[in-house]
Each structure stands twice: as structure tokens, then as C-alpha cells.
C-alpha positions as CSV (number, residue, x, y, z in Angstrom):
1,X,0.8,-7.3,-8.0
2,X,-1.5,-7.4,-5.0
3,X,-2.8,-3.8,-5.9
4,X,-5.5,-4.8,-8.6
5,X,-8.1,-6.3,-6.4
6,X,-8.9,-3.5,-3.4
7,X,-12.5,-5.2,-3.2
8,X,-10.2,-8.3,-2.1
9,X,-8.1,-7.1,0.1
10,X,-11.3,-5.1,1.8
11,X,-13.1,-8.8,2.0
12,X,-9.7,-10.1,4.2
13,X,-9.7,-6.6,6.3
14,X,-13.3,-7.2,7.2
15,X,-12.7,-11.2,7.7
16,X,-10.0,-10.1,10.2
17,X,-11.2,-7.3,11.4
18,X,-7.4,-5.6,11.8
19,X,-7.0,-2.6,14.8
20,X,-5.1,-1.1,12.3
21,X,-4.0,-1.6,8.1
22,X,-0.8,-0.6,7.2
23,X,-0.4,-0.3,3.2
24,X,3.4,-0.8,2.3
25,X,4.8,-0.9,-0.9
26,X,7.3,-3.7,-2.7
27,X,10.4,-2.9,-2.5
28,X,13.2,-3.8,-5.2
29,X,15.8,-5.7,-3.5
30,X,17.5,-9.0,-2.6
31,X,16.3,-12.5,-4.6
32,X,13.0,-10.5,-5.6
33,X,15.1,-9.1,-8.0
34,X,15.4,-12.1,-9.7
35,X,11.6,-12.7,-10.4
36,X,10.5,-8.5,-10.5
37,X,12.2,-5.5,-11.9
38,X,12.4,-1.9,-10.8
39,X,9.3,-0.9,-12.3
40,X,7.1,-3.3,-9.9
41,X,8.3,-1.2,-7.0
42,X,5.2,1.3,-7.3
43,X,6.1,5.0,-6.0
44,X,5.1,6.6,-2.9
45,X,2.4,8.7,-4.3
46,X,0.5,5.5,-6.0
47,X,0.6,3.8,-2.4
48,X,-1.1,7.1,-1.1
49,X,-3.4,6.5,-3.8
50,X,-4.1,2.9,-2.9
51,X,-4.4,4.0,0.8
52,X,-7.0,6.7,0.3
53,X,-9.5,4.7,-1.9
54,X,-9.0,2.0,0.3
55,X,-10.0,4.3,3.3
56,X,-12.9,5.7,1.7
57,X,-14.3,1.8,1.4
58,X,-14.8,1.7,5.5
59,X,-16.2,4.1,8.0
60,X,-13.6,2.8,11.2
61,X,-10.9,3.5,9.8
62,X,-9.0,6.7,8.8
63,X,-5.3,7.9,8.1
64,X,-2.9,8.2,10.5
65,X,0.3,8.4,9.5
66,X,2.9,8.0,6.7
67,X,6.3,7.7,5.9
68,X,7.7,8.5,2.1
69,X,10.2,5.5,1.2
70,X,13.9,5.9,1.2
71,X,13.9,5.5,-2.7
72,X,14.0,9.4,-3.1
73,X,10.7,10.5,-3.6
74,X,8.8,12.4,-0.6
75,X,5.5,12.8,0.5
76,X,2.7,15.6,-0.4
77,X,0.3,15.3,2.2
């Protein structure tokens, strides 16, 4: 839900000028099941996505690390 507005999010980042952003994914479990299904929980390949165009929006900062989730699927980079 929070992944439609990356001119947004960049507006916060530079508002709070982070050390570091760390782009995580929703995951499906306890009461947010009750208000989202399965298919809001984006795969780890769309949060790589997210993550590189929201990298190519700044000059200081730049990828560091990743971890695939432990919903099955695993990283490509």
C-alpha cells in the first residue's frame, strides 16, 4: 500500500535525512490478516524493484545489502 508514491517517500527521506533506508516488505501474519490478504505481501523481487528506483532518485545513497524473506523465494542479485 505504501509502494505507490516513491516521490513521497523520497520527500520524507530528504525531510529526515536517514544514515541509512532500509526498504522491507509487509508481511502476512498476525491481526493484519484480518484487514489484508496474502496477495498484499509483495515478493522479494518487487521490493528489489522498489529499492533500485528508489536508489536511482539520490546520489548518497547506494545498496548495501539484502536479505530474501523466509516466504520461499530467494534473491537474484
Amino acid at each position: 500500500m505504501s509502494d505507490s508514491d516513491l516521490k513521497g517517500y523520497k520527500e520524507l527521506i530528504e525531510l529526515g535525512k536517514p544514515d541509512f533506508i532500509e526498504v522491507k516488505a509487509y508481511m502476512f501474519v498476525g491481526a493484519s490478516r484480518q484487514r489484508l490478504s496474502l496477495a498484499n505481501m509483495p515478493r522479494h523481487s518487487e521490493i528489489v524493484a522498489y529499492a533500485q528506483k528508489l536508489e536511482k532518485m539520490f546520489d548518497d545513497y547506494e545498496h548495501c545489502d539484502e536479505q530474501a524473506g523466509s516466504h520461499g523465494e530467494t534473491s537474484t542479485r
